[in-house]
Biopython code that builds the backbone (N, CA, C, O; Angstrom):
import numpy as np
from Bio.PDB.StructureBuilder import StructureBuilder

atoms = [
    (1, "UNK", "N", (-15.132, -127.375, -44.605)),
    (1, "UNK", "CA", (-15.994, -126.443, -45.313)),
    (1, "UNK", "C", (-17.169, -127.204, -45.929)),
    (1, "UNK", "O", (-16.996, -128.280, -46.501)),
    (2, "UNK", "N", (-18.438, -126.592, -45.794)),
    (2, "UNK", "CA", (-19.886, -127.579, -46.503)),
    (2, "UNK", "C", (-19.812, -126.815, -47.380)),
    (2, "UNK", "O", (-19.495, -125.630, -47.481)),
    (3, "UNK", "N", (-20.220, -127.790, -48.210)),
    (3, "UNK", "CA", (-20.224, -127.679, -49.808)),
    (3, "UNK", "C", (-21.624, -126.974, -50.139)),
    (3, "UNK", "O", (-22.613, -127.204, -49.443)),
    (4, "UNK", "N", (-21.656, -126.224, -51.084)),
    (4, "UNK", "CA", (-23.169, -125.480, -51.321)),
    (4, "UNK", "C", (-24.232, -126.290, -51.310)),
    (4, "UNK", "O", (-25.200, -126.058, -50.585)),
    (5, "UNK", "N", (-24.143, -127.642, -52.359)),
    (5, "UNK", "CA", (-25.381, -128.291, -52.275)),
    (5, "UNK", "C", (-25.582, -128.751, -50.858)),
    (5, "UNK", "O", (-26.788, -128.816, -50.619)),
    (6, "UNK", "N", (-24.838, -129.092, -49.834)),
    (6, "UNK", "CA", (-25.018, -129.555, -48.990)),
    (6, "UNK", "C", (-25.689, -128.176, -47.891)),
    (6, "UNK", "O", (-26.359, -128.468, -46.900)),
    (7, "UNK", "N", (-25.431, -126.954, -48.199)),
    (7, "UNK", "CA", (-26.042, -125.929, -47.424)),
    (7, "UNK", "C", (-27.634, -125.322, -48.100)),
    (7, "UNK", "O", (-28.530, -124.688, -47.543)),
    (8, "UNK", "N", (-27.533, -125.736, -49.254)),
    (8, "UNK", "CA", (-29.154, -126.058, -49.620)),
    (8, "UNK", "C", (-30.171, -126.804, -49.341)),
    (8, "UNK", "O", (-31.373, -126.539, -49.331)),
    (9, "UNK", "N", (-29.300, -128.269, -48.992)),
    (9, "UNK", "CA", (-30.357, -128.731, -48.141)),
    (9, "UNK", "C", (-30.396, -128.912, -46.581)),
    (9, "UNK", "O", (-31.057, -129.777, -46.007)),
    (10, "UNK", "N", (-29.674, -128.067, -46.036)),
    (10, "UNK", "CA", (-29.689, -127.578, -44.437)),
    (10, "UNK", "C", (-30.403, -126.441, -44.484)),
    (10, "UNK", "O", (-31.444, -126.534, -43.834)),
    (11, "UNK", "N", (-30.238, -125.394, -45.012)),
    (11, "UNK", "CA", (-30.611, -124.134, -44.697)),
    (11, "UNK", "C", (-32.543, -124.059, -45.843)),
    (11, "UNK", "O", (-33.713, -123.679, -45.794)),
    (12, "UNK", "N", (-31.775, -124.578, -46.470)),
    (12, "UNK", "CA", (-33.578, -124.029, -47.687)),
    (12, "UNK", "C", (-34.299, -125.229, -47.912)),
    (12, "UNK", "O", (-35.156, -125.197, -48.795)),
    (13, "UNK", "N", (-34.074, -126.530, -47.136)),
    (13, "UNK", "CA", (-34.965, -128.088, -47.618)),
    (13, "UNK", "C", (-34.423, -127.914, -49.123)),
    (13, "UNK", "O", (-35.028, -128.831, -49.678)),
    (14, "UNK", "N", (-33.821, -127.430, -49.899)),
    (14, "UNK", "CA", (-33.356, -128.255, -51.531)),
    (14, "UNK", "C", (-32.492, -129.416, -51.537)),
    (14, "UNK", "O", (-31.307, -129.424, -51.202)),
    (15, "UNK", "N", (-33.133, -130.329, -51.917)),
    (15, "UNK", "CA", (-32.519, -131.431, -52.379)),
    (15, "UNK", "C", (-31.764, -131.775, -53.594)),
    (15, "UNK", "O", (-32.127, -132.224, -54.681)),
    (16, "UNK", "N", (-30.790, -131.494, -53.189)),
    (16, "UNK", "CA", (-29.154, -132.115, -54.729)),
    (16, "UNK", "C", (-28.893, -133.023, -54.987)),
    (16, "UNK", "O", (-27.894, -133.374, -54.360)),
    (17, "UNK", "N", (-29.419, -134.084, -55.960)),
    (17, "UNK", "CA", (-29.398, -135.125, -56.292)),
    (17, "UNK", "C", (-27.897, -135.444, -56.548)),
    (17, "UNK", "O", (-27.426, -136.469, -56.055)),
    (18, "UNK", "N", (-26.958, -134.433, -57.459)),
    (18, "UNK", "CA", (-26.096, -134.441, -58.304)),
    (18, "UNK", "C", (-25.486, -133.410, -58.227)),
    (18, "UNK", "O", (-26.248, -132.488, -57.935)),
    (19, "UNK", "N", (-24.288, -133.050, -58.369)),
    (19, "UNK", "CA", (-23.579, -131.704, -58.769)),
    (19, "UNK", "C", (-21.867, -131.984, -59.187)),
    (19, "UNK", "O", (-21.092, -132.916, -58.971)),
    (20, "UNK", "N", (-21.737, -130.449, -60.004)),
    (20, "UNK", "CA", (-20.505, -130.698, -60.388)),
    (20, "UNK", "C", (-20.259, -129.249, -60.225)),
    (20, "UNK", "O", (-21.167, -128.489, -60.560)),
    (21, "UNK", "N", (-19.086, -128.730, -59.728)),
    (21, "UNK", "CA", (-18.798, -127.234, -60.242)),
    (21, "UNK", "C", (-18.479, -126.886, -61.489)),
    (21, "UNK", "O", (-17.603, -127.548, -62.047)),
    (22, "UNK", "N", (-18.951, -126.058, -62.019)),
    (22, "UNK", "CA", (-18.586, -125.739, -63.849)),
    (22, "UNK", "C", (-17.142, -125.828, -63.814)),
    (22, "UNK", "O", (-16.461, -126.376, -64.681)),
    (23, "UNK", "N", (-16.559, -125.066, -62.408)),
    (23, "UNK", "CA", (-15.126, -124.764, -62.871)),
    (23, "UNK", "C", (-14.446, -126.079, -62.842)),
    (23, "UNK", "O", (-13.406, -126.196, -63.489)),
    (24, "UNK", "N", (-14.847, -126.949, -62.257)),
    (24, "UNK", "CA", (-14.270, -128.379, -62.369)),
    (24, "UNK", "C", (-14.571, -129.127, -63.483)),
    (24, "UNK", "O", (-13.763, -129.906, -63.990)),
    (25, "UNK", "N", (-15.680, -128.938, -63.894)),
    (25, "UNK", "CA", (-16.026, -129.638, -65.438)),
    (25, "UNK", "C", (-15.205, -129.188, -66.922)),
    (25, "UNK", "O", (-14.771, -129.694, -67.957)),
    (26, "UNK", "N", (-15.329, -127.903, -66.242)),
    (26, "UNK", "CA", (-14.208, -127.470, -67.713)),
    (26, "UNK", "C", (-12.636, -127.766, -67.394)),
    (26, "UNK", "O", (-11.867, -128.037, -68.316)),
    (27, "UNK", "N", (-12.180, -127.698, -65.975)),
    (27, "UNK", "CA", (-10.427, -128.233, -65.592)),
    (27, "UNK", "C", (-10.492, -129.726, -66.511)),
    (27, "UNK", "O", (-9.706, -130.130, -67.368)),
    (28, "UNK", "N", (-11.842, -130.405, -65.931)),
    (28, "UNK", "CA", (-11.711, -131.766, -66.574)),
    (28, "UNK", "C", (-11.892, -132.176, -67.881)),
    (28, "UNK", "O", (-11.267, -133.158, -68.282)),
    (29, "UNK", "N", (-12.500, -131.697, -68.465)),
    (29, "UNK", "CA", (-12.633, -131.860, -69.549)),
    (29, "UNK", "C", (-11.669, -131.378, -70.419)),
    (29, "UNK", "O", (-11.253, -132.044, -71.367)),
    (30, "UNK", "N", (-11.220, -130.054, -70.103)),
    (30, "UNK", "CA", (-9.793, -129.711, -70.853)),
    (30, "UNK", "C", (-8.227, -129.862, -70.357)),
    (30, "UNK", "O", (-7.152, -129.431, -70.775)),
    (31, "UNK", "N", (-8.707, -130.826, -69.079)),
    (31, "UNK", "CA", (-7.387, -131.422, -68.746)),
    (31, "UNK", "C", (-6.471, -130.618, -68.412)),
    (31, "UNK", "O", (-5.294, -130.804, -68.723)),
    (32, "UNK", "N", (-7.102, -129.092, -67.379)),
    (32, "UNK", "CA", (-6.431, -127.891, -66.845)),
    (32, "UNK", "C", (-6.710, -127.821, -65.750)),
    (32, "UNK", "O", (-7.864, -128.020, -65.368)),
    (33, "UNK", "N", (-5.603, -127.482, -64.848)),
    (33, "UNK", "CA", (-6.017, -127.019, -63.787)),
    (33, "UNK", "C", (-7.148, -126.515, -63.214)),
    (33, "UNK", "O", (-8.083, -126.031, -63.851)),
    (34, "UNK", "N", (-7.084, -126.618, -61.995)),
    (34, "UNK", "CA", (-8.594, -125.982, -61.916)),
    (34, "UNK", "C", (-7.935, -124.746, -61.286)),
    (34, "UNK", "O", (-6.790, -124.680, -60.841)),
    (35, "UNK", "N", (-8.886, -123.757, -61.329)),
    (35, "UNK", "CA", (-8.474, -122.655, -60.433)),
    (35, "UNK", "C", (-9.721, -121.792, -59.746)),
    (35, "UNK", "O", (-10.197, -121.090, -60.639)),
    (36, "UNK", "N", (-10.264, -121.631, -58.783)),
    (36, "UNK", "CA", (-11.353, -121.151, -58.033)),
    (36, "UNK", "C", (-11.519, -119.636, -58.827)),
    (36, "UNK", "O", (-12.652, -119.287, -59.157)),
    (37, "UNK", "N", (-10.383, -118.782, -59.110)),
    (37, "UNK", "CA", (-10.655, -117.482, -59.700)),
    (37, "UNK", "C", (-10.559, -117.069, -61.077)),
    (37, "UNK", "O", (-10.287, -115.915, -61.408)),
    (38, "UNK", "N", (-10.795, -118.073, -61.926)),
    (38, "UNK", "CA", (-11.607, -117.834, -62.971)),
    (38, "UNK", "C", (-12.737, -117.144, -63.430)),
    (38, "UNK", "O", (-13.835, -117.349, -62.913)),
    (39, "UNK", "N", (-12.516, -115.995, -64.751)),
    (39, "UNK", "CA", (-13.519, -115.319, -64.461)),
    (39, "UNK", "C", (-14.921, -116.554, -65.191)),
    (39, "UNK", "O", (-14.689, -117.699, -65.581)),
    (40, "UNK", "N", (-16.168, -115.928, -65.187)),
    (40, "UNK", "CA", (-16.830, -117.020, -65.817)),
    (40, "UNK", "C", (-16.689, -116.793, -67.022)),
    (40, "UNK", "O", (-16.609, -117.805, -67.718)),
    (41, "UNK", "N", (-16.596, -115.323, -67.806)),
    (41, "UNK", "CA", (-16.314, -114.917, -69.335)),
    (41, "UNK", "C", (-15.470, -116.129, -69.958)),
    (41, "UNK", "O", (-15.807, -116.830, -70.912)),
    (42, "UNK", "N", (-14.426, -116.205, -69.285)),
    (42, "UNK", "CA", (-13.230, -116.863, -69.837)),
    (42, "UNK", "C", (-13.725, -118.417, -69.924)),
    (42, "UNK", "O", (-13.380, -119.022, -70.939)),
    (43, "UNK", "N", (-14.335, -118.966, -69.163)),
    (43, "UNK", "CA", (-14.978, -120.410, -68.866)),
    (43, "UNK", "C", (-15.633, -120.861, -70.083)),
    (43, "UNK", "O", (-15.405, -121.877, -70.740)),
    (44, "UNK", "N", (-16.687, -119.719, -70.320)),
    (44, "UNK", "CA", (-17.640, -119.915, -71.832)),
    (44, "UNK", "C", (-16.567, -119.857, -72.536)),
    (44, "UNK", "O", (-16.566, -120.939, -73.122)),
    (45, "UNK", "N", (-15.358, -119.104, -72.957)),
    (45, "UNK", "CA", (-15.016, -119.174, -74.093)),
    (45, "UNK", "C", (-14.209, -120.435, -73.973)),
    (45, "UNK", "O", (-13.693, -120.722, -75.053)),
    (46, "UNK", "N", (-13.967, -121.179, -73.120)),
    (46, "UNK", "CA", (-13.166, -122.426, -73.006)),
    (46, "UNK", "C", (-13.926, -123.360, -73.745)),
    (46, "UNK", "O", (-13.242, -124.204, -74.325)),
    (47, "UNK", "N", (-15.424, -123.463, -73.916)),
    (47, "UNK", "CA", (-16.338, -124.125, -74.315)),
    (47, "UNK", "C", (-16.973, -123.377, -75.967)),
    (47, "UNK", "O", (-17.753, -123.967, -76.714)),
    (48, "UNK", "N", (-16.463, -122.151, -76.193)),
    (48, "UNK", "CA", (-16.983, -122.031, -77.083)),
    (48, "UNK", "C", (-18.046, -121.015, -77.544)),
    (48, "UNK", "O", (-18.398, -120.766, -78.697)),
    (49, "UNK", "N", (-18.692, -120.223, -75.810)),
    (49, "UNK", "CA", (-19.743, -119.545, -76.027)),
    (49, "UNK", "C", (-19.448, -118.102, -75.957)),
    (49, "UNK", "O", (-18.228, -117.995, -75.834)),
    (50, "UNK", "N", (-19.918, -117.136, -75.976)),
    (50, "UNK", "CA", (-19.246, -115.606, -75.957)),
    (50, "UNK", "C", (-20.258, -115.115, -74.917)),
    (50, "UNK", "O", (-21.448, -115.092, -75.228)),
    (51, "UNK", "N", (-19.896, -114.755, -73.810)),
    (51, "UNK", "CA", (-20.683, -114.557, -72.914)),
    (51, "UNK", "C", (-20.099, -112.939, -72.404)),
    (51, "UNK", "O", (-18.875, -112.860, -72.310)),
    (52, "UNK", "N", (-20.634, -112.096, -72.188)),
    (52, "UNK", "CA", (-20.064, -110.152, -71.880)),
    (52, "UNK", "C", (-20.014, -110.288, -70.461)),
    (52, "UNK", "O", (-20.840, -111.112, -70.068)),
    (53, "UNK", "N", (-19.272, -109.721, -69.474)),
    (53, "UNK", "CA", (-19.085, -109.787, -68.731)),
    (53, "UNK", "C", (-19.388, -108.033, -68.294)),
    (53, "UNK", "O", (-19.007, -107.027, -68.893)),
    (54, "UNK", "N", (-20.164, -108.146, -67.107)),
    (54, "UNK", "CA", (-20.724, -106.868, -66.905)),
    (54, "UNK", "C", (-19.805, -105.672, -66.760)),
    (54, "UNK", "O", (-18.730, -105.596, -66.165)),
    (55, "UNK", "N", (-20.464, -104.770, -67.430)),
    (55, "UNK", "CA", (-19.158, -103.584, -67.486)),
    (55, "UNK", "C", (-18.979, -102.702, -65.969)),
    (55, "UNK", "O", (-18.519, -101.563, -66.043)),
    (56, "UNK", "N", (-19.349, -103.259, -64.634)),
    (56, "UNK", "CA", (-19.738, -102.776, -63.359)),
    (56, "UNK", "C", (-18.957, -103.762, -63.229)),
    (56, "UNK", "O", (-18.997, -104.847, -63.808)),
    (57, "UNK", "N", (-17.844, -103.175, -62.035)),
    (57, "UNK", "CA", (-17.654, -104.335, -61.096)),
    (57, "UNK", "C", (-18.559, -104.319, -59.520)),
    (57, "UNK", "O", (-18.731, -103.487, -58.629)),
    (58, "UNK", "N", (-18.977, -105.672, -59.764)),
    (58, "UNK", "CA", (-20.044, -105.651, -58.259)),
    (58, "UNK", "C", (-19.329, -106.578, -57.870)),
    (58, "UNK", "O", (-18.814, -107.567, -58.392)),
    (59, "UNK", "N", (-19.384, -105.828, -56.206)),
    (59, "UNK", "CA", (-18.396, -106.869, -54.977)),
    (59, "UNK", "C", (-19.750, -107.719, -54.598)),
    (59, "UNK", "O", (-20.922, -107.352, -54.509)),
    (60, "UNK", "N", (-19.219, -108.811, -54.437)),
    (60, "UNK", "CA", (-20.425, -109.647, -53.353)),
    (60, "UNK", "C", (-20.309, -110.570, -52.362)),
    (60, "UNK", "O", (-19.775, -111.624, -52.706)),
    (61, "UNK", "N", (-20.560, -110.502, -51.543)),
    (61, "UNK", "CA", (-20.147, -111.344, -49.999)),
    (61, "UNK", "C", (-21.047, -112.671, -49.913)),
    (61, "UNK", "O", (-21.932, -112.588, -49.061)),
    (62, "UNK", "N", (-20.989, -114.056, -50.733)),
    (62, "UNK", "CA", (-21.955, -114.817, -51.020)),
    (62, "UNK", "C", (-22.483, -115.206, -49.815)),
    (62, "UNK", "O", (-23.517, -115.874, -49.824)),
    (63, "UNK", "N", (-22.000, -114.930, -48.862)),
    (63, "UNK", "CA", (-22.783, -115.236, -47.623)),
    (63, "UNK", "C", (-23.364, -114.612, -46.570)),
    (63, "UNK", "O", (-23.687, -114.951, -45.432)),
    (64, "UNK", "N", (-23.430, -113.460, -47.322)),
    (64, "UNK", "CA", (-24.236, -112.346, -46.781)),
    (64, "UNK", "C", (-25.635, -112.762, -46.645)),
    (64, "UNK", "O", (-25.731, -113.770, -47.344)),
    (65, "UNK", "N", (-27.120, -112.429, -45.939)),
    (65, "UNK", "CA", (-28.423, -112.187, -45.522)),
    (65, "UNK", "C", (-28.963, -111.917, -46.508)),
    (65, "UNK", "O", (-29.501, -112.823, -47.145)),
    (66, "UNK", "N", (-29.007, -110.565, -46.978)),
    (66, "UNK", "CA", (-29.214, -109.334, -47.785)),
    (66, "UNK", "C", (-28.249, -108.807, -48.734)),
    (66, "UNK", "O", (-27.118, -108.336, -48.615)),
    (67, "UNK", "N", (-29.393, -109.124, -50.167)),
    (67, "UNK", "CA", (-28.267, -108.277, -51.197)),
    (67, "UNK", "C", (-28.963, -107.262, -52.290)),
    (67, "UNK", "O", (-30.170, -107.282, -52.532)),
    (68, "UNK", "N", (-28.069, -106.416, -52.882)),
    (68, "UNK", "CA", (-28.429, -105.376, -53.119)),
    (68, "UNK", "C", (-29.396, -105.969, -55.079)),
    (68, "UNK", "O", (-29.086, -107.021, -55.638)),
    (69, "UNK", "N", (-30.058, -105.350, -55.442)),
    (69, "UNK", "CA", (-30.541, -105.331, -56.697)),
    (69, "UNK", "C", (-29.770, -105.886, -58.094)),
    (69, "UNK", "O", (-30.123, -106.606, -59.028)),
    (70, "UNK", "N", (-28.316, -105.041, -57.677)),
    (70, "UNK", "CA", (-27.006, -105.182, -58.492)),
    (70, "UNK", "C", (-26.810, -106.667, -58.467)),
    (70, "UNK", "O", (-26.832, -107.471, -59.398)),
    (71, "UNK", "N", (-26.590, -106.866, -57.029)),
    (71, "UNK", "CA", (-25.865, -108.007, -56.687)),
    (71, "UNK", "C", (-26.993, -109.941, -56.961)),
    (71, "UNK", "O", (-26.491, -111.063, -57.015)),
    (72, "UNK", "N", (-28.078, -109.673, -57.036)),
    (72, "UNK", "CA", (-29.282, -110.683, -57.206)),
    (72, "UNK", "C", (-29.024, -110.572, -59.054)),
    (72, "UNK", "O", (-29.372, -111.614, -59.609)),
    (73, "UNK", "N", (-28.591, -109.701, -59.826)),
    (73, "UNK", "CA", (-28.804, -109.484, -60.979)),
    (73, "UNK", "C", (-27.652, -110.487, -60.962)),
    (73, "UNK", "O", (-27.858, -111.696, -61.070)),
    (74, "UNK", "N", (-26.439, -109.958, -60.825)),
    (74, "UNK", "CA", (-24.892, -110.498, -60.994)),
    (74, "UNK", "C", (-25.269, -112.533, -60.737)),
    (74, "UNK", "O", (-25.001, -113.439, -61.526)),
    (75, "UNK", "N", (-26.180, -112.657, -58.883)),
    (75, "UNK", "CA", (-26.231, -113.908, -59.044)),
    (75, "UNK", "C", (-27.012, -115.011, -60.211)),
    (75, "UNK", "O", (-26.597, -116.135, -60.491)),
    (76, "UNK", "N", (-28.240, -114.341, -60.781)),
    (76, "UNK", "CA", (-29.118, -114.764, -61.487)),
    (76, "UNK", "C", (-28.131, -115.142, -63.003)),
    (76, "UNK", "O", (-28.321, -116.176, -63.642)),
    (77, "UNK", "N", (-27.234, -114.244, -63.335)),
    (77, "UNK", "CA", (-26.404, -114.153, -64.374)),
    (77, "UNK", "C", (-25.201, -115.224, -64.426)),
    (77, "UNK", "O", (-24.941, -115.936, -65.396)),
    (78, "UNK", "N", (-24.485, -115.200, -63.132)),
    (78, "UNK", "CA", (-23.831, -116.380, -63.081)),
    (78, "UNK", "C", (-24.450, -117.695, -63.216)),
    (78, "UNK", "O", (-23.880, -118.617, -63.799)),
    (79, "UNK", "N", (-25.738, -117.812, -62.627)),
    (79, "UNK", "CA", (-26.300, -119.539, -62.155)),
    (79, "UNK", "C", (-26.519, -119.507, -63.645)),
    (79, "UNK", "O", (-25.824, -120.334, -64.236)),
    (80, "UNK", "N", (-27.328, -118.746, -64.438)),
    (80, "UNK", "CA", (-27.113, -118.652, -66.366)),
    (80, "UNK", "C", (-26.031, -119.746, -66.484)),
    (80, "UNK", "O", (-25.963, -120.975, -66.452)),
    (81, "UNK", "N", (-25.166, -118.607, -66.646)),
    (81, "UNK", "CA", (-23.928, -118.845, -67.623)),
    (81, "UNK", "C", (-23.600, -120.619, -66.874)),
    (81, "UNK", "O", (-23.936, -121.572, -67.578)),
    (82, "UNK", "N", (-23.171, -120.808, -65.944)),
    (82, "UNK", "CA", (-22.544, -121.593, -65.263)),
    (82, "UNK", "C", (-23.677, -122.785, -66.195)),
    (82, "UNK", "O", (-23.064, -123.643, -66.831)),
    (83, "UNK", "N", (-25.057, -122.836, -66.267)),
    (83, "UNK", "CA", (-25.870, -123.310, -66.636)),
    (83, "UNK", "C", (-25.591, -123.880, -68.588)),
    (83, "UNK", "O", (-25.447, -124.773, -69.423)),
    (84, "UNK", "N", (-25.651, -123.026, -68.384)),
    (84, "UNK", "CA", (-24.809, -122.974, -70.495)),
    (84, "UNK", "C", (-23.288, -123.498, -70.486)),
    (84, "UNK", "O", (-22.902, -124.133, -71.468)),
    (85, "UNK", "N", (-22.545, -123.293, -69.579)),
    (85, "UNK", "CA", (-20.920, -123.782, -69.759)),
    (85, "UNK", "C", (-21.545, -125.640, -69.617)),
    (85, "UNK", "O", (-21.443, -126.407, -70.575)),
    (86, "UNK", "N", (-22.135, -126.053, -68.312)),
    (86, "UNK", "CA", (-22.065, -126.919, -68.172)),
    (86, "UNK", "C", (-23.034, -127.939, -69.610)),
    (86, "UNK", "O", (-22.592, -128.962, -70.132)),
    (87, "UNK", "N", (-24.010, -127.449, -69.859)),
    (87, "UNK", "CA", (-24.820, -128.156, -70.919)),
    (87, "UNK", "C", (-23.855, -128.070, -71.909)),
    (87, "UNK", "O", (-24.019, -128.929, -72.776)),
    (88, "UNK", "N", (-23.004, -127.412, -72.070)),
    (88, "UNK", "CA", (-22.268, -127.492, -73.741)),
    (88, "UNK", "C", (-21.160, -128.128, -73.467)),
    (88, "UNK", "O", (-20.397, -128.519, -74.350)),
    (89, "UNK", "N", (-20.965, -128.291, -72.260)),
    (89, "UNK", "CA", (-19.897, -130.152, -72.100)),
    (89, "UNK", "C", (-20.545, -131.092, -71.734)),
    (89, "UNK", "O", (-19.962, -132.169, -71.607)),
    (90, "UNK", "N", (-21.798, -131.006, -71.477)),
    (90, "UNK", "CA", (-22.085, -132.308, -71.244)),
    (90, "UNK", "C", (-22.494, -132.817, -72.851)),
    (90, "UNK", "O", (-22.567, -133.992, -73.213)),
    (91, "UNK", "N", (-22.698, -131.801, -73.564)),
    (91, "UNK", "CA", (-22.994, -132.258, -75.077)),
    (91, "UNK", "C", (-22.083, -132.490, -75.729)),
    (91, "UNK", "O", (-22.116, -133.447, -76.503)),
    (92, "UNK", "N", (-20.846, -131.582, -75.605)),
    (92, "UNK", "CA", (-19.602, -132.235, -75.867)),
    (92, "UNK", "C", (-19.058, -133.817, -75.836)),
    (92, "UNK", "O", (-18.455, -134.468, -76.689)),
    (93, "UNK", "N", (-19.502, -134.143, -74.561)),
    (93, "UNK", "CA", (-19.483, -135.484, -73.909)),
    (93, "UNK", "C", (-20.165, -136.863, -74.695)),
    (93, "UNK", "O", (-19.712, -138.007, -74.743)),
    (94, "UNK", "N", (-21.483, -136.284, -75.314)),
    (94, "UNK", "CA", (-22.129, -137.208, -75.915)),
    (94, "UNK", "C", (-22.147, -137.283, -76.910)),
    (94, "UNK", "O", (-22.783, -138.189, -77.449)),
]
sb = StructureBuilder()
sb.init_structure("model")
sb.init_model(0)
sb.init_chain("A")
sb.init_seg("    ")
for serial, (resi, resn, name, xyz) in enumerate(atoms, 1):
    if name == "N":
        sb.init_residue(resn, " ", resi, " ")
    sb.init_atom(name, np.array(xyz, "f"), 0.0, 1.0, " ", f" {name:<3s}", serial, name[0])
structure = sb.get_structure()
């Protein structure tokens, strides 16, 4: 299986210097399992932040072409949060 950063820079020229999955940064840092189906709500509060989790459930096929309005909202919201979990362990860290 290729790893996302690695299909960013096949498919879109982005170059990934670095990466970590949030959900692995918080297993590691709190010395828990990791588990792929974590919601992200629960992630922030592992760290501390209070993050609402949309009152819609939207399905999304991340490897779909084409996505719906809903579904670009939902992604923009995750790369967020995932964005805030990870800065408040890496500050943790320092």
């Amino acid at each position: 299986m290729i790893h996302w950063h690695f299909q960013l820079c096949y498919d879109y020229s982005i170059e990934c210097k670095s990466c970590i999955e949030v959900i692995e940064l918080v297993a590691r840092y709190f010395q828990k399992p990791k588990s792929i189906h974590i919601v992200i709500s629960k992630l922030a509060a592992e760290v501390g932040l209070s993050l609402e989790e949309s009152p819609k459930k939207v399905d999304v096929d991340w490897q779909a072409i084409v996505f719906s309005d809903e579904q670009i909202k939902l992604g923009i919201q995750y790369v967020y949060a995932c964005q805030l979990i990870g800065s408040k362990i890496l500050a943790m860290l320092l």
